[in-house]
N, C-alpha and C positions, 0 to 999 in steps of 0.2 A: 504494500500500500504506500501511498505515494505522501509524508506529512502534507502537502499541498492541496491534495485531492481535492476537487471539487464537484465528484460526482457517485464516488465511494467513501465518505469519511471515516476519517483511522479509527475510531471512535465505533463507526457501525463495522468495519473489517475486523477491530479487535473483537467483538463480540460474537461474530459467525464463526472467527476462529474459534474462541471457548465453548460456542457451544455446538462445534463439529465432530469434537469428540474421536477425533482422528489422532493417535499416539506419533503418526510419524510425519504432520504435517506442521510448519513451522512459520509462525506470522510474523514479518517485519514490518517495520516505516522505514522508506527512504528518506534522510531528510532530505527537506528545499522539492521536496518530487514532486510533480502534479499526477493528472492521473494517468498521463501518458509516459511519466518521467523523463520527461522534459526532449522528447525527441522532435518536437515541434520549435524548443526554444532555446534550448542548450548545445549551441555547435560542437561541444565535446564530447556529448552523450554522458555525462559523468554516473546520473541517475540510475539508466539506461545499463550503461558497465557495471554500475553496484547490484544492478537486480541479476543482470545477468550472472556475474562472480557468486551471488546468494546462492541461486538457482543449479549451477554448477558445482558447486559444494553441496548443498543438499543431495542433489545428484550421486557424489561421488561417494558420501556418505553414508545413504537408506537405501539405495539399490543395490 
C-alpha cells in the first residue's frame, strides 16, 4: 500500500490484511507512494523498486 494512496487507504489495507487471516501474507506502506507508487510521477521509480524489492523477497522467502 502506497502511504499516499488515495484510492486504497493504509488504514482500510491495514485492516483487510488483519482480517485475511492468511499466515504467509505480508502488509507494507510505501512511504511518499501513491496508489500507483508513483510510476506516473517519480522519474526514478523509487516507490515502484521498493514494492518491487518487497515483493521479490517475499518471493524468495515463502515459496
Amino acid at each position: 500500500n502506497g502511504e499516499n494512496d488515495d484510492v486504497v487507504d493504509p488504514a482500510s489495507g491495514n485492516e483487510i490484511a488483519r482480517i485475511a487471516s492468511n499466515s504467509l501474507s505480508t502488509y507494507i506502506v510505501i512511504p511518499g507512494a501513491d496508489h500507483t507508487f508513483g510510476v506516473f510521477t517519480d522519474p526514478d521509480f523509487n516507490a515502484l523498486g521498493e514494492t518491487i524489492a518487497n515483493t521479490m523477497q517475499w518471493f524468495a522467502t515463502t515459496l
